[in-house]
N, C-alpha and C positions, 0 to 999 in steps of 0.2 A: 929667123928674122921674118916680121911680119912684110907683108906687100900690100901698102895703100889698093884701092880697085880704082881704074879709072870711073869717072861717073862719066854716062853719055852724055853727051850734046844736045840741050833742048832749043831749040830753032824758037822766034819769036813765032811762027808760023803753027805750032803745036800750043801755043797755049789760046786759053779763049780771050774774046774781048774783054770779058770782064773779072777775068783771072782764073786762077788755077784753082779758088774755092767757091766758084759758082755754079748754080747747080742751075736744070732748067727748071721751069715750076709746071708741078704734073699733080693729080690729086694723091697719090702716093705717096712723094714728097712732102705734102701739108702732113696729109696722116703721119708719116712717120713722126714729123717736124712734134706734132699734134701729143704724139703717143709718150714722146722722149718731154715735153714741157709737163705734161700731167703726171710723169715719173718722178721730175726734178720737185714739183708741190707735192708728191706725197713723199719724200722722201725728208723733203724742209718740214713738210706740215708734223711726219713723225717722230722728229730729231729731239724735242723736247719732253715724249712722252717716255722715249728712249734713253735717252741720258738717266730721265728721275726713274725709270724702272732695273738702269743699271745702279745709281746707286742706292735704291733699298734693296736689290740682291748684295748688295755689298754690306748691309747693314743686315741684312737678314745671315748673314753668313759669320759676320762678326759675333752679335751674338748665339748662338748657335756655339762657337766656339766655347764665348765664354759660359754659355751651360754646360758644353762637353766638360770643359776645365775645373768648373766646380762639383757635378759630378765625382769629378776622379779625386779631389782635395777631401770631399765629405766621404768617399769608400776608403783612403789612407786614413781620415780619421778615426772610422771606424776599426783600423786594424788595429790601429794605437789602442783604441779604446779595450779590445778585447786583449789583446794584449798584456794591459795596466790590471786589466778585470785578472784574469788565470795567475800574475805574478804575485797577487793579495792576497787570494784564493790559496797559494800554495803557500807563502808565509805564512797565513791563517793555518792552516793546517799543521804546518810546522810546530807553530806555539803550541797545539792543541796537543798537540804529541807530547810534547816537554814539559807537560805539565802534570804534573803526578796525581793521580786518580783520587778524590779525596771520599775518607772512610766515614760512615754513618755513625756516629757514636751512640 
């Protein structure tokens, strides 16, 4: 069985006047302030070059596939074709055989 934790007791005496998210203003402060707002514009300013270069890897990737896939469609063709080829080839020869040699008169 879990056990809640007590939280401590914070006094109106421990917080500041102008609350518990106020900070003092120090040049440190700005910079940081400074560093985190020029992070949040290049990260907006990237967002749309990002998105369109996610999706032409997604489009590059697609077809890509569909080359791999016709690839392997046009090598199964080819087996059929040699295949059809050597099955001719042997009935050809076949007949060739069964056909009685004819004499020179």
């Amino acid at each position: 069985m879990l056990r809640k934790r007590a939280r401590p007791a914070v006094s109106a005496e421990a917080v500041p006047p102008g609350g518990a998210a106020t900070a003092e203003r120090s040049p440190l402060n700005e910079q940081v302030a400074a560093a985190a707002g020029a992070a949040d514009g290049f990260v907006l300013a990237a967002a749309p070059r990002e998105a369109r270069a996610l999706g032409l890897q997604a489009f590059a990737h697609a077809t890509a596939l569909a080359m791999a896939n016709a690839v392997q469609a046009q090598g199964g063709m080819q087996q059929v074709n040699q295949a059809a080829t050597a099955a001719m080839v042997a009935q050809i020869m076949q007949a060739g055989a069964a056909v009685p040699a004819r004499t020179q008169a």
